[in-house]
N, C-alpha and C positions, 0 to 999 in steps of 0.2 A: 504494500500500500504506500504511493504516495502522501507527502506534506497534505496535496491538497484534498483527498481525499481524507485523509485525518480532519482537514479543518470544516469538510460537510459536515463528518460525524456531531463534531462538539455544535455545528450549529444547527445540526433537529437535535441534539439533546435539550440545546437551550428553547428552543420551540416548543418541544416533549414537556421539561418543565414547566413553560408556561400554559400548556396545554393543563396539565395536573390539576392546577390549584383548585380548579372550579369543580374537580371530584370532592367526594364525604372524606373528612378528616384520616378515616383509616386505611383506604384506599390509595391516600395520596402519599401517606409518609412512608407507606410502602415503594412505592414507586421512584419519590424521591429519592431511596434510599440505591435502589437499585442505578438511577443515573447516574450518584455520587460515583459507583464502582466503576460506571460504564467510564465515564470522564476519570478516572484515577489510571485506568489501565490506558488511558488516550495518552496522560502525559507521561506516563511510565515509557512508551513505545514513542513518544516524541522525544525525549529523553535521549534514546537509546538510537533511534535515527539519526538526531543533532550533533553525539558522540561519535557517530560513523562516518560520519560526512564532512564535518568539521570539528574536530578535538580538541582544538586549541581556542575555538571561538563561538559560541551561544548563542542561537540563534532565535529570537524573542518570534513567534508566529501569532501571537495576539489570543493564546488560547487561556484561558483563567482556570486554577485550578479549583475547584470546589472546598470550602473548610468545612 
């Protein structure tokens, strides 16, 4: 997978998110909870991309990681 297919991914997560909120409370923090992981292994694997490609220099893709 490309960067920029990475950088679809995080943006229907963040769609997906805002899709959520208007479900019932217990439906939602479930779901929530599952994007956090889907977005954690994004930046894991951009991470791991950015290190391959350039190792000596970071390369910001504008993706935000979730707290």
């Amino acid at each position: 997978m490309n960067v920029n297919g990475l950088r679809e991914l995080d943006e229907m997560a963040a769609k997906l998110e805002a899709t959520i909120h208007s479900l019932p409370p217990v439906q939602r923090d479930e779901l929530l909870k599952d994007i956090e992981k889907v977005r954690a292994k994004l930046m894991a694997l951009l991470s791991a991309f950015n290190a391959e490609k350039q190792p000596d220099r970071p390369v910001d893709l504008g993706l935000k990681a979730k707290k």
